[in-house]
C-alpha positions in Angstrom: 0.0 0.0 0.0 3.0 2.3 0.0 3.2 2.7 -3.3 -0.4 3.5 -3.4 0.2 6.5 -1.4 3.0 7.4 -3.1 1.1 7.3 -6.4 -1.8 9.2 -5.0 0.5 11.9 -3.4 1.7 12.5 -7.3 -1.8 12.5 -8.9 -2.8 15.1 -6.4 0.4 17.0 -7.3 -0.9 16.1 -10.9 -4.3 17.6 -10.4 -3.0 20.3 -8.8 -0.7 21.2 -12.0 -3.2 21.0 -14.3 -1.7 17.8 -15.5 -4.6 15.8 -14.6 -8.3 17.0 -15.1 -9.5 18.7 -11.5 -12.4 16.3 -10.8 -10.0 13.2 -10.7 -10.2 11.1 -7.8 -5.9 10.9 -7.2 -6.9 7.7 -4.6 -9.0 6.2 -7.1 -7.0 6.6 -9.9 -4.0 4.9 -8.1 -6.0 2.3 -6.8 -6.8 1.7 -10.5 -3.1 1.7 -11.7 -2.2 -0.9 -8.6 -5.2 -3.5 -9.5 -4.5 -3.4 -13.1 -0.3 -3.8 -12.6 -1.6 -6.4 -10.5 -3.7 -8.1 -12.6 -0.9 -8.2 -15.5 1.7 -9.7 -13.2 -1.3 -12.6 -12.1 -1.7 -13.3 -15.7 2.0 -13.2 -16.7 2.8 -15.5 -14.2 0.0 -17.6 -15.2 1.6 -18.1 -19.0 -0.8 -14.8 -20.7 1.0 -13.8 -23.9 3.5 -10.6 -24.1 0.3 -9.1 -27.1 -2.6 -10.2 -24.6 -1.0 -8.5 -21.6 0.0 -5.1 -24.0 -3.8 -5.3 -24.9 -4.8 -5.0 -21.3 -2.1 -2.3 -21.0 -3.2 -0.3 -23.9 -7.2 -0.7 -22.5 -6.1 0.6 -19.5 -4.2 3.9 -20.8 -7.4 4.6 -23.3 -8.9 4.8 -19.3 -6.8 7.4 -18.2 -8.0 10.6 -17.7 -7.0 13.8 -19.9 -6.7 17.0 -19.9 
């Protein structure tokens, strides 16, 4: 969960920049990044392919919020 913090701590910074929009959620959105860097490191370790864990990657960054 450190990294979590440290992550939201940033996006906060972030928001506060104006590098990420002002209604994001900087707990939420690192909670996002730590379930889906989880979920790629469960299904590499379970034999996923390099293209079918860059597809989940590339799902995830059409999530991330813009400014």
């Amino acid at each position: 969960m450190i990294f979590a913090c440290h992550l939201q701590e940033r996006f906060q910074r972030a928001v506060g920049e104006g590098d990420l929009p002002a209604g994001t959620d900087p707990g939420l959105l690192a909670r996002y990044l730590m379930t889906v860097g989880n979920g790629i490191a469960v299904q590499a370790a379970g034999g996923a392919t390099r293209d079918d864990l860059q597809m989940v990657a590339d799902m995830a960054l059409r999530q991330w919020p813009s400014t």
